[in-house]
N, C-alpha and C positions, 0 to 999 in steps of 0.2 A: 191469585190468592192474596187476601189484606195483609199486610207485616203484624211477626205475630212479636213475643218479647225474644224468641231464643234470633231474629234477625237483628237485636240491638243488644245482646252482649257485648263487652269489650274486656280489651285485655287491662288487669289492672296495675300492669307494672307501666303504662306507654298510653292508655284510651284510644287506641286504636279498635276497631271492628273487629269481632272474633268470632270464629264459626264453632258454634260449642256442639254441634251436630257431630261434626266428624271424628272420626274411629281417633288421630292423633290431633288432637287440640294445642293448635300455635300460631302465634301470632306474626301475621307477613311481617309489622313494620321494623318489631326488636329482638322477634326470633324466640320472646320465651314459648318452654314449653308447660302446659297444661294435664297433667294424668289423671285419671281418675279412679275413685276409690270404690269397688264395683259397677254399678251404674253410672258413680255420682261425678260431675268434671270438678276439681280444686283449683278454684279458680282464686289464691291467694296467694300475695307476693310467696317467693320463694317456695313454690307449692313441691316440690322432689324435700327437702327439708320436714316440711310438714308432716308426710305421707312416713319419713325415716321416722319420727318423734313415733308416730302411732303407732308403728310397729313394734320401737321400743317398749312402750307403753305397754303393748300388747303380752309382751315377752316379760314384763313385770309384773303385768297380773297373775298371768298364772302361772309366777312361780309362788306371787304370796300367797293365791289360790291354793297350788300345792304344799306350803309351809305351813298356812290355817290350818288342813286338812289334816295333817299329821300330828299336829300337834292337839288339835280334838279327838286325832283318835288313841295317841300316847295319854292323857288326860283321861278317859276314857276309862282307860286299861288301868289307870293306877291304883295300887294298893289303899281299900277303905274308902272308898268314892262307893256311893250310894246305888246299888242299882239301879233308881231313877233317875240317878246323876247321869251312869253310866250311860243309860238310853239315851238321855237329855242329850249329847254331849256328842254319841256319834249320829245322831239326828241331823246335828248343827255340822257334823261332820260333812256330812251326805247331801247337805243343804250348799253347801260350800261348794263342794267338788259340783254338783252338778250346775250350777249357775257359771262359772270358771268354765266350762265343759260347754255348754252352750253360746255364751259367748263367741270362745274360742271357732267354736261351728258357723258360727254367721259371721265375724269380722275374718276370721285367719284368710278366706278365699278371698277377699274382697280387699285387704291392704296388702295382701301376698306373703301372708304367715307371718308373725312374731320375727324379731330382730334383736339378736343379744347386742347387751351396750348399755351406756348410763342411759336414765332415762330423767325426767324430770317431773316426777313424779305420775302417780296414777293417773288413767283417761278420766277426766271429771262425768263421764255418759255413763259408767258403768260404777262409780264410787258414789258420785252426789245426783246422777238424774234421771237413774235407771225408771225411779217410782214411773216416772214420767211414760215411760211405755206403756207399763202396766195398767195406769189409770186409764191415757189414750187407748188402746185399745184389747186391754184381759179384763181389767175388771167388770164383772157382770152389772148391764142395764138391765131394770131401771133403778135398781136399788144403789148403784154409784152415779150421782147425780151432776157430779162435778162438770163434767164435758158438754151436759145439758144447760145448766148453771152459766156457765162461761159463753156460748153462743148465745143464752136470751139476753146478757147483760148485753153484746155489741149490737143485737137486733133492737135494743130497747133504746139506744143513742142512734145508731146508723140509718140512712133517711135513705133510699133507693137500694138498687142493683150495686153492686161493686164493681163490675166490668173486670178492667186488668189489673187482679190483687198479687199485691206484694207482704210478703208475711217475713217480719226480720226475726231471728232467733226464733225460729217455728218449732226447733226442742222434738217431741213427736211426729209431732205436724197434724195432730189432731182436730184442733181450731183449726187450720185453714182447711183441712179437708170438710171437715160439717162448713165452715162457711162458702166454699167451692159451690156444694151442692146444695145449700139449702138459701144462699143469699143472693144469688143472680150473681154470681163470679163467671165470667168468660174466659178466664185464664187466670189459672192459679199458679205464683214461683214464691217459692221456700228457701230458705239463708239461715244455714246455722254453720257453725264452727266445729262441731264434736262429730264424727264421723259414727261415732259407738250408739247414738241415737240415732243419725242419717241413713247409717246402711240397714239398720230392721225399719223405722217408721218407710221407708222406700219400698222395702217387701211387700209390706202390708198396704202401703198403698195400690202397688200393681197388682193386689187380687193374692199375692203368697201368704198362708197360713202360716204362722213361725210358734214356735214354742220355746219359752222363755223360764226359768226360774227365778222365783221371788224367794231369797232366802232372808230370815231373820237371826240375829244374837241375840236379840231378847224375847226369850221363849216360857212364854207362860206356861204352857203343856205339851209333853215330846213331841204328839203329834204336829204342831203346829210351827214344824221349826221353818218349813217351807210351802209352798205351792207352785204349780207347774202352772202358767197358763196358755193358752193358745190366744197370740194377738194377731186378731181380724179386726178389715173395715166393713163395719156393718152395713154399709150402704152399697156395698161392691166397687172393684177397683176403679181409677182413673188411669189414664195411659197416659204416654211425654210426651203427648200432643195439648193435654190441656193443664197438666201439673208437672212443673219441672225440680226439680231438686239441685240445689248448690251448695259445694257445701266454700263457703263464702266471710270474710269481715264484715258484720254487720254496721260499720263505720266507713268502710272502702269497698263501694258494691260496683258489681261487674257491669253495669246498665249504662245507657245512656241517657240522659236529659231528658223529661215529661213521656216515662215510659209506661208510666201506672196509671190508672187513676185512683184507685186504693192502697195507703199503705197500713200494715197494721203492725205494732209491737207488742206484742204480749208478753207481761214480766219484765221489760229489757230497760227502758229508759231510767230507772234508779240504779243499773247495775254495770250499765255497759260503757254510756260516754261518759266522759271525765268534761266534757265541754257540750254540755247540752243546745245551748244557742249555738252553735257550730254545727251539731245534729238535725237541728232543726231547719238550717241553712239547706242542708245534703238533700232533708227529705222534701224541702219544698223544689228545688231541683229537679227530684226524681218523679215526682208529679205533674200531671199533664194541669192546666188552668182550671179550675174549679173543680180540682180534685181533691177526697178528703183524706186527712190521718184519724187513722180509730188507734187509742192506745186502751191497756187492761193491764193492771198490777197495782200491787200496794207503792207506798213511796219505803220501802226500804233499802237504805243504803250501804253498802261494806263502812264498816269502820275507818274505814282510811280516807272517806270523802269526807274533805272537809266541812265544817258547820255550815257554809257559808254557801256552798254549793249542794248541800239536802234539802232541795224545792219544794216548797209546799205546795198544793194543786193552784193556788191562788198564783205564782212566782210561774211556775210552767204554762199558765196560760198568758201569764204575762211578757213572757219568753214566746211564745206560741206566735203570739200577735205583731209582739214584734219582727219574726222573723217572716210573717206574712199570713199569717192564718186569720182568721174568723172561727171564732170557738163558738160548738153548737150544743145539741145536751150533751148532763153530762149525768153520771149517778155514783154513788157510794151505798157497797153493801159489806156485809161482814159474811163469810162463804168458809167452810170445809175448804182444806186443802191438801191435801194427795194423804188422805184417810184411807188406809187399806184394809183391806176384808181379812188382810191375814193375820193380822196385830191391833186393828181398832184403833190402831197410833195416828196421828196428823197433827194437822194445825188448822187453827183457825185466824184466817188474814182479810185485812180490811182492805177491799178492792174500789179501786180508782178506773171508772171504765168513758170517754169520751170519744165526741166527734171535733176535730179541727178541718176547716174546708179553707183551701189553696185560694185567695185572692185571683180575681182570673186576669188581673193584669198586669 
């Protein structure tokens, strides 16, 4: 059998060989050890630390879960609030509780239940990028065109088969699964950081149905303070023979040298390196020779990156080239973004979608 990626894992405290197969994942040379967050191996420094934060986290949500709730439904009750208040009000109640409640059902088994203790603040999976499930896989095709949208922009730069993709901050993991199956992917591996998106997008990718709540606060009409959805992959599942799940530093990755021939970043290069030509360094590394980078996102950047380092697309290819690429097309559109059916709310973002190809010598 040809080596597939899970035989060129490595440990990321030592880059030694690591067998991410096995029930206990650790490494012969330094001895750390590896756990995993249901399915998923944690394969980042000080990963026992990591896996305590989430549980934290866990144990923080929903107690503010339960603190929301109570106090929607004391508000509720109070004297001279409007019957339609009152509706309104324990809607958003019930909206609360049940999303906190669901959650709680898909991560508790899989970090091994909540963990009282300081935390540092909320899991950002369930605070800022829940949408991100919802859109990958509850929101009703074909009238939610986003997911559509986003795979013809990399077919519209991307020139062949993908072979062994690598998806950094894969979030969902919706984009690598439509590119899996509909781009000549031979092997599809995923790297994201948030456990609270990794362990449902992992359900749903092996074929599990999950049921999710989308609750809103800004409630036009009682009815609409939430929506249950069921998130499937509509294509039918993949198995961990051809999509693997890590959950992973998208700056300190588990791989060895020229193990991909595709890598893709979706949304991540404005948000995640602070030293982009040193990024760009990694991922020509992480590339077999005349392999390419597809990236997709706008150029927005946190506040806190300097002037000097907010790239223009003209400065990132110039970065590009120098760290060894060959820049190929490239397109700019203006696209919906995570507009939901239950609020009509979003954003509209100017997307940055290219090919860069690996210099083959």
């Amino acid at each position: 059998m040809s080596e597939c990626v899970l035989d060129r894992v490595i440990c990321v405290r030592c880059a030694a060989a690591l067998d991410s197969r096995a029930d206990d994942i650790a490494c012969s040379r330094c001895g750390e050890s590896y756990p995993r967050v249901g399915r998923v191996p944690v394969l980042l420094p000080e990963p026992g630390a990591h896996v305590e934060l989430w549980r934290r986290q866990l144990a923080l949500l929903l107690a503010n879960g339960a603190m929301t709730h109570a106090g929607l439904q004391t508000a509720a009750a109070a004297e001279g609030v409007l019957p339609d208040a009152a509706t309104r009000l324990r809607a958003m109640a019930s909206a609360v509780r049940d999303q906190a409640d669901d959650f709680a059902a898909l991560l508790g088994p899989a970090l091994g239940g909540p963990l009282d203790g300081p935390a540092s603040g909320l899991p950002r999976g369930v605070v800022e990028y829940s949408y991100y499930l919802f859109r990958d896989w509850g929101w009703p095709e074909p009238e939610m065109r986003e997911n559509e949208q986003a795979l013809d922009a990399i077919r519209a730069v991307a020139h062949g088969d993908l072979g062994r993709l690598l998806v950094l901050g894969a979030g969902g993991a919706r984009l690598a699964y439509d590119l899996h199956r509909q781009c000549g992917a031979t092997e599809t591996t995923v790297v994201d950081i948030d456990p609270y998106l990794f362990v449902i997008a992992e359900a749903v990718v092996r074929g599990r149905p999950v049921r999710l709540t989308e609750a809103s606060l800004n409630v036009l009409e009682a009815n609409h303070a939430s929506a249950a959805w069921t998130l499937n992959a509509p294509h039918g599942p993949l198995d961990d023979e051809r999509f693997h799940f890590f959950l992973a530093n998208g700056l300190q990755l588990p791989f060895a040298d020229a193990t991909f021939d595709t890598l893709v970043t979706p949304w991540f290069i404005d948000r995640v390196p602070k030293d982009l030509g040193a990024f760009l360094d990694m991922l020509r590394r992480l590339l077999r020779p005349g392999g390419r980078w597809l990236n997709q996102g706008p150029l927005l950047y946190p506040p806190e990156t300097p002037l000097a380092r907010r790239h223009s697309r003209e400065e990132i290819f110039d970065l590009a080239a120098r760290a060894g690429f060959q820049m190929g097309r490239w397109l700019r559109a203006s696209r919906p973004y995570l507009v939901s059916p239950l609020t009509g709310a979003g954003k509209i973002e100017q997307v940055l979608t290219f090919e860069a190809v690996r210099n083959p010598e």
